[in-house]
ROPA-516884 format. One record per residue (C-alpha): x, y negated, z negated. Coordinates in steps of 0.02 Angstrom, whole numbers, plus 50000, padded with zeros to 5 digits. Last residue first. Layout:
% residues N
XYZ/...
END
This chain:
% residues 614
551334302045556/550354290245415/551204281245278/550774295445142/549504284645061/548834279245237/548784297545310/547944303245142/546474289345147/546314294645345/546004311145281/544874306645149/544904316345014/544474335644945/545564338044804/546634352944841/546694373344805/548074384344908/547744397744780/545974393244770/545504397844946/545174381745020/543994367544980/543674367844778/543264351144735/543774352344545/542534341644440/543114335244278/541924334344105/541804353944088/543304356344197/544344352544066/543584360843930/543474376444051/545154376144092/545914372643909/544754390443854/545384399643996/547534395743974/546814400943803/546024416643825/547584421043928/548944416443798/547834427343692/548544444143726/548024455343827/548104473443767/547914488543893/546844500443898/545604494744028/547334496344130/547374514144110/545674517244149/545904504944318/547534512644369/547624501744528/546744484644573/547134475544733/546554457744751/546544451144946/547174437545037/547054429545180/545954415445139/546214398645230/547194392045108/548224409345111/548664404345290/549214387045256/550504392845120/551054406445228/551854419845078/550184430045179/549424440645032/549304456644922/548764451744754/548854463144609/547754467044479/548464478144326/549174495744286/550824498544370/551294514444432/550254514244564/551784521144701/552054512744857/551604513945029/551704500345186/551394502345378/551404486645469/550524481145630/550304470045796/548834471845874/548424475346055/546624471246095/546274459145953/548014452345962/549654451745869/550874440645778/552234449545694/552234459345535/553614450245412/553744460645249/553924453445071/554104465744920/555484477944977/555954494545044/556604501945197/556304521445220/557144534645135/557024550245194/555614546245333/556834533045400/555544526745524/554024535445509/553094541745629/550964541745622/550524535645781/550014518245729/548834510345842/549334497045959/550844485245907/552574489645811/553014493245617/553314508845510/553494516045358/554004501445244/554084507345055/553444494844943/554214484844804/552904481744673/552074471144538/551324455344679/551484461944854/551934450544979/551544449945185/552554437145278/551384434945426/551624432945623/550454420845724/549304428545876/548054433945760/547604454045786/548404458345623/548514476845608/548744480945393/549064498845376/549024501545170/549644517945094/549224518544928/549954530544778/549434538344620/547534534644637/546824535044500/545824519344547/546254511144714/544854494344679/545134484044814/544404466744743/544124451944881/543534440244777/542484433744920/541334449244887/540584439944721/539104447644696/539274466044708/541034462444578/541564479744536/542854484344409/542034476344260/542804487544109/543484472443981/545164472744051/544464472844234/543804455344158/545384450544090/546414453344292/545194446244381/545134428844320/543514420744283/543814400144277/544744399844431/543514407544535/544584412544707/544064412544890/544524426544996/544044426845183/542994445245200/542894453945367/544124467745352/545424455545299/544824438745346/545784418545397/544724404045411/544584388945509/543154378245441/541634375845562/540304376545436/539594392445514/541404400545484/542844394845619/543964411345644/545474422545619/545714441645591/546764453245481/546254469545469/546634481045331/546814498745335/546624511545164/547464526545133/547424534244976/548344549944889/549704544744992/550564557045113/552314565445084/553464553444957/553904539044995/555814539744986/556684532544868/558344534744917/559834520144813/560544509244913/559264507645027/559164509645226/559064495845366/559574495245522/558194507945599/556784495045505/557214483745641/557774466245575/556104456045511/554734448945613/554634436345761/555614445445895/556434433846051/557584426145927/559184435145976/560714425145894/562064412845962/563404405845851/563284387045850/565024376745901/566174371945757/566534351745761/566624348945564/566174332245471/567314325445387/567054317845199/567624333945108/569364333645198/569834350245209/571224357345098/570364369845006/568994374045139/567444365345174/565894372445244/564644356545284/562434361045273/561304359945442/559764360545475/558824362545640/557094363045659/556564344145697/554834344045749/554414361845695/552854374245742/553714392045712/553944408545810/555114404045961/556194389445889/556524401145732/556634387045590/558534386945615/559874387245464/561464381145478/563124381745400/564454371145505/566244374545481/567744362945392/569674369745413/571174363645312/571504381145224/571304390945391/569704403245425/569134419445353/568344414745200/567494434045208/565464432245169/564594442845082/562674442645108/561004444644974/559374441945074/557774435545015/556094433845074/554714422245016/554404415145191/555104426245323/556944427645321/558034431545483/559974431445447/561114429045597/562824435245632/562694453745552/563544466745468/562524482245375/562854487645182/561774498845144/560444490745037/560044484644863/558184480244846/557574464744745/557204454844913/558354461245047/560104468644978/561794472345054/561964460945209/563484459045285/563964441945372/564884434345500/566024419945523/566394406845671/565024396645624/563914402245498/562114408145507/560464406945460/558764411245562/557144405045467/555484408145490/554434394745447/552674390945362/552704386545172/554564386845128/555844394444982/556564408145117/558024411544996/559674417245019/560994421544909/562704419544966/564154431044881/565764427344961/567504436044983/569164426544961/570404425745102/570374406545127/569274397244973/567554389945025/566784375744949/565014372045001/564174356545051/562214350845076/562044334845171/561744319145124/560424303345169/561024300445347/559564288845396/558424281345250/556674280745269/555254268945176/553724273545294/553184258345399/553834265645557/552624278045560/553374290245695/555004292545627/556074298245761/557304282345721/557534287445549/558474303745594/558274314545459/560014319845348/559614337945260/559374342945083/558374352544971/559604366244953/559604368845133/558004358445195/557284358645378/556334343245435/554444338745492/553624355445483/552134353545630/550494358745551/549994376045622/548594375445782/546794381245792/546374380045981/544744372546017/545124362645841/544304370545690/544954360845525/545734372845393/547424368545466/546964348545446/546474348845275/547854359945209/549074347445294/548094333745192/548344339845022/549994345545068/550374328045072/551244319845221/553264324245257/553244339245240/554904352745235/555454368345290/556264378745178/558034386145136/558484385944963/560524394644962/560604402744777/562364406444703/563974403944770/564564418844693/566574421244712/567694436444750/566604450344823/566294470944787/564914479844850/563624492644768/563254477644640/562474479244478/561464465744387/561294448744367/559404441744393/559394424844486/557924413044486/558054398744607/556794385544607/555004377744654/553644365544630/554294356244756/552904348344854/552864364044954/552644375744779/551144364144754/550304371144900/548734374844759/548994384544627/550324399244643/551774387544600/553434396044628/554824406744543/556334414144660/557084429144683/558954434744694/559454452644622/558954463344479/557524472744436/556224473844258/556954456344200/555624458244063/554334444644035/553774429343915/552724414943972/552394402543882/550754390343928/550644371843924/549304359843928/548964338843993/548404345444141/547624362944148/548604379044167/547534387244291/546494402044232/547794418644188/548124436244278/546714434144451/545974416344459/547664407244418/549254419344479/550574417944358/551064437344332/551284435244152/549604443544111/550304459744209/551604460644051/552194476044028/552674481644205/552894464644251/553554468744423/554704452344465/554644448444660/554124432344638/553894422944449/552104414844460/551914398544385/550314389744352/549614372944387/547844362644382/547874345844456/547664326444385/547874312044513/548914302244471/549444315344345/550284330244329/551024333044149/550544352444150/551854360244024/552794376544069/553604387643925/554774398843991/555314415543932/556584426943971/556704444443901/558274452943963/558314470144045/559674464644199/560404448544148/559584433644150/559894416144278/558484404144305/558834390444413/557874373644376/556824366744531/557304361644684/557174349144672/557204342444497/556504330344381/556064343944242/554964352044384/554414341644509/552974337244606/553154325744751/552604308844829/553794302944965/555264295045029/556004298845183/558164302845174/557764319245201/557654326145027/556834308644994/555954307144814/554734302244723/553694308044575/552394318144488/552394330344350/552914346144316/553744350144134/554814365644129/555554373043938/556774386943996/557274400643852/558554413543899/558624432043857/558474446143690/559534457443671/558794473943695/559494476443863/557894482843909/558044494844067/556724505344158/557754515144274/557274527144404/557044511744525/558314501344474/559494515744513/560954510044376/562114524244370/562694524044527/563404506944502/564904514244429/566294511844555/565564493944614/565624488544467/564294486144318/565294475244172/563884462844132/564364452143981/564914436544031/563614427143952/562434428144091/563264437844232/564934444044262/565094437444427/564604421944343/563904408344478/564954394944568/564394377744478/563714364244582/564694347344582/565244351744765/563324347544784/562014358644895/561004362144704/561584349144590/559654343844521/559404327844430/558204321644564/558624328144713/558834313444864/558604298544743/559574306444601/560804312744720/561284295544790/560624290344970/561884284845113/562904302945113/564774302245125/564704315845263/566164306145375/566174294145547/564284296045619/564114302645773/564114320745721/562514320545629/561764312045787/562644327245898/562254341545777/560414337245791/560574335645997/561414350246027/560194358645901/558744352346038/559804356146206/559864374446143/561594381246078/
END
């Protein structure tokens, strides 16, 4: 254990039990997530009506299988608006949905509809919103996607918009703003998909949230990375949440006039001796790279993202931002013991003042007010990117296949433009969106080209049946790459020039978020990726790094482009447009950043004061 985690597990362990000094409702709002109040999950799924074992789940390839279950799904009503709260025991302005953070969890079944209507109440000030549901493909329903400037305009304050898709995969995801950095003022939650399982386990815990967290405005934080110091740095995360909860030292505050609570709760987890764990996790953050693990037990992973995998063991879990991993987990210790859960923002690859959090294991007979004295299991973090592709190989083979139709390489650079504003470009072009002409209606209507407007970054692939994209960041920072209406294929990774091998070549790892680790201009490091264009519409392809995709990296890909200009919108979109432009009509939106990291330009010293300074 390094002096620093010594130290976090030492302050948490002076104190005489976990009974936290902050209620739940000031902490999390009305949400139970990291309570012994929160319910296991259905192994049987939503209704108890999944009966997929482990004996029969050969017959549900999620990628050969487009499944409705014809019976209908769940309806969620969410209303964001503003608030406070203190996760961390700090208080501070958020956005919430229904109250909570993190947000609502969404459970379906595998093939169910589910819809949720979302209502803009944000005020003080006033912003747009829109939900986008990760990892889901929307096969049917590219206008669901929740991307403003691309499938829909921004859902503008005082509206609401339904959204209706298809549980197309299965698995653990999670549903996030795509306007603004909203998502890291908690516009976030769970959403689980039940389906079949290749393994067999006792109890689902359900999701595990693990992100860093802020504690000034994202509004500001977006100001300051897209400021051009000598040497461009990443805002310093200021705790680390698991389920939206971790204790922060008050006396490391650095404004000393901000309200803050010490040992405001931790997360806690009942575990059962001899019984076998499902733990979904879920890299809900802006910036960090996480590195979980349990004390004293291991894990085995069996899916990343929407993907089941073979199942590998491990002792630490690495998760880029927007990445999940499924685990099992064998309850191997005594009935009366307690063991530390923890999860690291990766002390080599991320910029974190206090990086370590931590979440109490109890068993049956533990007392749930002590606090356990397990020691830290150690874990490699001298590689910032994912586990070697070598470890990893799907459940089901679906392999990419030969060459693809269309190759196409993408650069990723950083620098100040002629204003002096840090940006990110692919090949030369920082993205910027136009929220009030989304991509995805006008290649509808036939415009596939846009001469004038080469910040949109539009990749038209055409006919295309498959893409192959090498993307060679030379910025010294890693990325966590995600494709919006696929899993990809991951050929290869490492630094230089590809040299054409493929790891896996069979059946290579698949999945919709991929780290590829921070490079250079004379040795970069790179990613291979290919998937099939088997889904007409306009998908982004961007860094899950809030700060990075305010500074533009980002581009639009469109595939299937006669296909697509057949498909039928309907007039959700028109309207989500028609709200937007009424509202902007008499309200000006100052535009700074990229448009899906948007903010209202201010003051920085006005933000430091509101926010109580740092």
């Amino acid at each position: 254990m390094t002096a620093s985690a010594a130290a976090a597990v030492a302050s948490l362990t002076a104190l005489s039990s976990l009974v936290p000094a902050l209620p739940q409702t000031v902490t999390n709002g009305a949400s139970l997530l990291g309570t012994l109040s929160a319910p296991n999950l259905s192994v049987t799924g939503v209704d108890g009506i999944v009966s997929w074992g482990a004996n029969t789940v050969s017959n549900y390839n999620p990628y050969a299988t487009d499944f409705n279950s014809g019976r209908g799904g769940p309806t969620y009503n969410f209303n964001i608006a503003r608030g406070y709260k203190s996760p961390d025991g700090v208080n501070r302005s958020v956005i919430l949905v229904n109250g909570q953070f993190p947000g609502p969890t969404i459970e379906a079944n595998w093939g169910d509809t589910i819809t949720v209507n979302v209502c803009n109440q944000i005020t003080g000030p006033e912003e747009g919103t829109s939900i986008h549901w990760h990892g889901i493909l929307q096969k049917a329903t590219p206008w669901y996607d929740g991307v403003p400037a691309v499938a829909q305009c921004p859902i503008a304050p005082g509206s609401c918009m339904t959204y209706s898709f298809l549980a197309d995969v299965y698995g653990t995801s999670w549903w996030h703003s795509h306007y603004s950095a909203q998502y890291s003022a908690g516009v976030a939650g769970p959403m689980i998909i039940h389906g079949p399982s290749q393994v067999e386990y006792d109890i689902d815990i359900g999701p595990i949230m693990l992100s860093d967290w802020f504690h000034l405005p994202y509004e500001s934080i977006v100001d300051e990375v897209m400021a051009s110091p000598p040497n461009p740095l990443p805002p310093f995360s200021d705790s680390n949440l698991i389920n939206g909860k971790m204790s922060f030292d008050c006396s490391q505050l650095t404004n000393k006039t901000q309200q803050c609570t010490s040992n405001a709760g931790l997360s806690k987890f009942k575990f059962e001796s001899g019984k076998t764990y499902r733990l979904r996790l879920i890299n809900s953050g802006a910036e960090g790279i996480q590195r979980f693990t349990i004390d004293d037990h291991n894990m085995t992973i069996f899916a990343n993202d929407f993907v089941p995998v073979v199942p590998y063991n491990t002792n630490v879990v690495t998760l880029g931002v927007g990445q999940r991993t499924d685990v099992l987990v064998k309850a191997t210790g005594a009935p009366n013991s307690t063991f530390w859960m923890r999860s690291d923002l990766s002390p080599t690859c991320d910029a974190a003042s206090h990086p370590y959090a931590l979440a109490a294991i109890y068993y049956e007979d533990a007392d749930t007010s002590s606090v356990p004295h397990t020691t830290a299991t150690p874990y490699d973090d001298s590689k910032c990117g994912n586990d070697n592709l070598a470890l990893t190989t799907p459940y089901y083979n679906y392999a990419a296949t030969g060459n693809a139709a269309l190759t196409q390489d993408l650069t990723i650079t950083a620098a100040p433009n002629a204003s002096d504003v840090f940006l990110f470009y692919v090949n030369n072009v920082t993205f910027r969106a136009n929220y009030n002409h989304p991509i995805l209606p006008l290649a509808n209507a036939g415009n596939f080209s846009y001469p004038d407007d080469p910040e949109w970054a539009v990749y038209n692939f055409n006919a295309n049946a498959s893409v192959r994209l090498i993307v060679y960041n030379t910025f010294l920072a890693s990325h966590p790459m995600h494709l919006h209406g696929h899993n990809f294929n991951v050929l290869a990774e490492g630094f230089g020039t590809w040299n054409g091998v493929i790891t896996h070549a069979a059946n290579t790892q698949r999945r919709d978020t991929q780290l590829v680790q921070g490079g250079t201009p004379t040795n970069p490091a790179y990613i291979v990726l290919q998937y099939n264009t088997d889904n007409p519409g306009t998908w982004p392809f961007h860094c899950h790094i809030a700060w990075h995709v305010s500074g533009g990296l980002y581009i639009n890909t469109i595939e299937q482009d006669a296909l697509l200009e057949k498909r039928v919108i309907p007039a959700v979109t028109a309207n989500t447009c028609a709200s937007w432009d009424a509202y902007t009509a008499k309200n000006v939106v100052d535009e700074i950043d990229s448009g899906e990291k948007r903010m209202f330009k201010r003051d920085m010293a006005i933000a430091r004061a509101v926010a109580g300074g740092r």
